[in-house]
N, C-alpha and C positions, 0 to 999 in steps of 0.2 A: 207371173212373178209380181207386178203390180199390184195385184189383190192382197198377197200376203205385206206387201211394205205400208202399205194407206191405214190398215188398223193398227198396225205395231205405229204407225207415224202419228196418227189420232190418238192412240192412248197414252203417248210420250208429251204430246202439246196438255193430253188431260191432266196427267201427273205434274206437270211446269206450273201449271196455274193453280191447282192446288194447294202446292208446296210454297207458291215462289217467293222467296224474302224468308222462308223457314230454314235454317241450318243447324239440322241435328249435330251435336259432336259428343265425342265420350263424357261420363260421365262425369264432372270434378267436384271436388268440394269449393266453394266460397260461403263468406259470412258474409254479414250487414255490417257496415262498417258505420252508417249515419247513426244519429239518435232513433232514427224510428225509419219504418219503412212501410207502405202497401202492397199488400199483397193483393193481386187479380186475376179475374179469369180470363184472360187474356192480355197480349202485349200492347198496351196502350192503357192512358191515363181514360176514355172514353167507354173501358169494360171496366164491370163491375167490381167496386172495391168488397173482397172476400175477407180479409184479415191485415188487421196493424199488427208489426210486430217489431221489437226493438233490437237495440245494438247488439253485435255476437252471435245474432240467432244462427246458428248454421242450417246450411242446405247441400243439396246434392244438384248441380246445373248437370242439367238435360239437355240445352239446346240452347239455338241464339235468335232473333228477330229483332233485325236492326238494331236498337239500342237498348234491345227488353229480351232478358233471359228465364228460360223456363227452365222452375225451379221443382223439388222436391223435399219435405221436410219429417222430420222424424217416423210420422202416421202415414207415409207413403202418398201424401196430400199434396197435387201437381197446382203450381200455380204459374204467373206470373210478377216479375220487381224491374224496374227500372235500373238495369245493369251497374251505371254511377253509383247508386246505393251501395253496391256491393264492392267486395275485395278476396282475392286468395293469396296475400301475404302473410296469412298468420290462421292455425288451423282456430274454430270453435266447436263448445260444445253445449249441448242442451239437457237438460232433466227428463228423465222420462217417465217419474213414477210423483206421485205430492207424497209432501213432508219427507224428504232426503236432505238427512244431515250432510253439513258441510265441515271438517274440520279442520282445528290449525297447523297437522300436519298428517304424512302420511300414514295412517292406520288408525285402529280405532282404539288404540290407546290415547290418543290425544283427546284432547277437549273441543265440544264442538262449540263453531263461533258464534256469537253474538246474534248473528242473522242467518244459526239457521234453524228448525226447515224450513227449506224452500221448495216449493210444489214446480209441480210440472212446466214445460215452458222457457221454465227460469235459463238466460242464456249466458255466457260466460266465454272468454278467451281461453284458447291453454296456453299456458306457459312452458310447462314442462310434462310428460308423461314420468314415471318411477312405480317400473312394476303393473301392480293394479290399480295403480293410486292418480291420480290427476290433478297439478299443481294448477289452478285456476284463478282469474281476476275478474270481476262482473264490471259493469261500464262504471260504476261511480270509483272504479280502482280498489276497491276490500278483494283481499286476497283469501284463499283456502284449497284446502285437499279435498276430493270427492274419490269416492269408489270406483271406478271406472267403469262393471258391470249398469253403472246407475244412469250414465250421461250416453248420446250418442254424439262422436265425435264428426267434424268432416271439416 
């Protein structure tokens, strides 16, 4: 009986230190709420910076390590952010295609705005969802509709 508890007990001390300080949890949405943020490959300011990316940008949290959340973004691309950076009081959303018109209201009978297209990337708050349409504000506060097929939300 001793033979079978020593390797279930060894592979449990192996799994503890593997993991330890890693805390998977469901999947949630949060945004970047700072001006700007780094993305890494791992949780700490000491791995490699992979990607800046700015205000709004949404993600999908994977997981937690101490004060650094692992993140997921529209390309299915797993990283690392500095938790602080981040917020889930307010959903965002991202472009997923270049040159996607934005316009000043919802459909495409309206006129589109001043600043757009906007290529891929481009990140934005939602404000409102209506239908297929997406009431959006980008960080400098310029408001507009987008298609909703166009943006990935979280």
């Amino acid at each position: 009986m001793l033979k079978i508890k020593l390797p279930f007990l060894f592979f449990l001390i192996i799994l503890v230190q593997t993991f330890w300080g890693f805390t998977p949890q469901n999947s949630e949405a949060l945004c970047i709420k700072n001006e700007r943020a780094n993305l890494r490959k791992g949780p700490g300011t000491k791995h490699e910076k992979l990607w800046e990316v700015f205000k709004y940008m949404p993600f999908k949290q994977l997981g937690v390590k101490g004060a650094w959340k692992r993140i997921q973004d529209v390309d299915g691309d797993i990283y690392w952010v500095h938790g602080p950076l981040t917020t889930q009081k307010y959903k965002c959303a991202v472009i997923k295609n270049n040159k996607t018109n934005l316009r000043s209201g919802p459909g495409t009978k309206f006129p589109k705005v001043s600043w757009a297209p906007q290529d891929k990337f481009f990140s934005m708050k939602v404000l409102k969802i209506k239908k297929n349409w997406v009431h959006i504000e980008d960080s400098s506060g310029d408001k507009a509709w987008i298609y909703r097929p166009l943006v990935w939300i979280q």
